[in-house]
C-alpha positions in Angstrom: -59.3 20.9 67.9 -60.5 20.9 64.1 -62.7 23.9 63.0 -66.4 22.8 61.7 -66.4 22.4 58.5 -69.0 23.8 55.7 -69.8 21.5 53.2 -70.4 23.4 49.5 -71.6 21.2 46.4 -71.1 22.0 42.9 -71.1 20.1 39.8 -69.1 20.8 36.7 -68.0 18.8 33.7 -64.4 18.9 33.4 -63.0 21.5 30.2 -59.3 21.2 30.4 -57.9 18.4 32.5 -55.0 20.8 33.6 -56.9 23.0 35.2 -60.1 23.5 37.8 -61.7 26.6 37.6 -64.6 27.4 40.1 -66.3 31.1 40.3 -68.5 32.7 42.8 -67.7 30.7 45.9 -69.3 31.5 49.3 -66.0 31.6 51.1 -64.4 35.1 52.3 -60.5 35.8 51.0 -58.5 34.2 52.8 -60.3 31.5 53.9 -58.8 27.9 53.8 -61.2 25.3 52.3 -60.9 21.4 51.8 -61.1 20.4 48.5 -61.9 17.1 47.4 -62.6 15.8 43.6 -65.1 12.9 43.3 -65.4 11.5 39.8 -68.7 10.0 38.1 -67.8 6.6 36.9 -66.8 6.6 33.2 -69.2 4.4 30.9 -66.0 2.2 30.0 -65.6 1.6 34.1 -69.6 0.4 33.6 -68.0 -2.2 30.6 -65.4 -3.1 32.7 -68.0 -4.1 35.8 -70.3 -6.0 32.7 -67.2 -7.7 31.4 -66.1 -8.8 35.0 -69.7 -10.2 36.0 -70.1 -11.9 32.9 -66.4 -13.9 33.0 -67.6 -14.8 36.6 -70.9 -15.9 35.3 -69.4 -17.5 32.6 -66.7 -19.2 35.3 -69.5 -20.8 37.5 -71.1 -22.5 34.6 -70.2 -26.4 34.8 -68.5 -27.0 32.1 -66.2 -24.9 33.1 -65.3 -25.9 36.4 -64.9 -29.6 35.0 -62.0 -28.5 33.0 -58.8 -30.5 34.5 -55.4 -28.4 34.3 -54.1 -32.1 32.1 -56.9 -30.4 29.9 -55.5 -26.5 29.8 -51.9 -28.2 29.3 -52.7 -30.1 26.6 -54.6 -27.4 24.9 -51.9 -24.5 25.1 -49.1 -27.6 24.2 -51.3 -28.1 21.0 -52.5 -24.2 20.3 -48.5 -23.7 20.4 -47.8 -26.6 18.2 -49.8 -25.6 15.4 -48.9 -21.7 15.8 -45.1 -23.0 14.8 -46.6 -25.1 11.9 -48.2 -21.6 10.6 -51.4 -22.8 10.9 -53.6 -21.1 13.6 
């Protein structure tokens, strides 16, 4: 049977990513704790969520779906044609 668990909360902003140093815990010597690490998101994970919402946005438009893959083909075959010639 698993011991109940006391839940503690703190919040610090991460100085040295090496290292994890907490001071005045209410635990006794001795006493084994759980540790887990949750992360705020990062502002470039936010970016990453608008970039991803807006290429699915952009996806559903209808021109987009009405795009054959003849259509891709022939675009990369001519995109690579002209990046031989030099002239992109």
């Amino acid at each position: 049977m698993r011991n109940r668990m006391i839940a503690y909360k703190r919040t610090v902003t991460i100085q040295n990513p090496r290292e994890l140093v907490l001071n005045d815990l209410p635990f006794e010597a001795g006493q084994r704790v759980e540790v887990v690490l949750l992360a705020e998101e990062s502002q470039s994970d936010d970016v990453l969520s608008e970039l991803q919402k807006l290429l699915r946005d952009t996806q559903a438009l209808p021109p987009a779906r009405t795009i054959t893959d003849e259509e891709i083909v022939a675009e990369i075959e001519a995109w690579r044609a002209e990046s031989r010639e030099g002239s992109y």
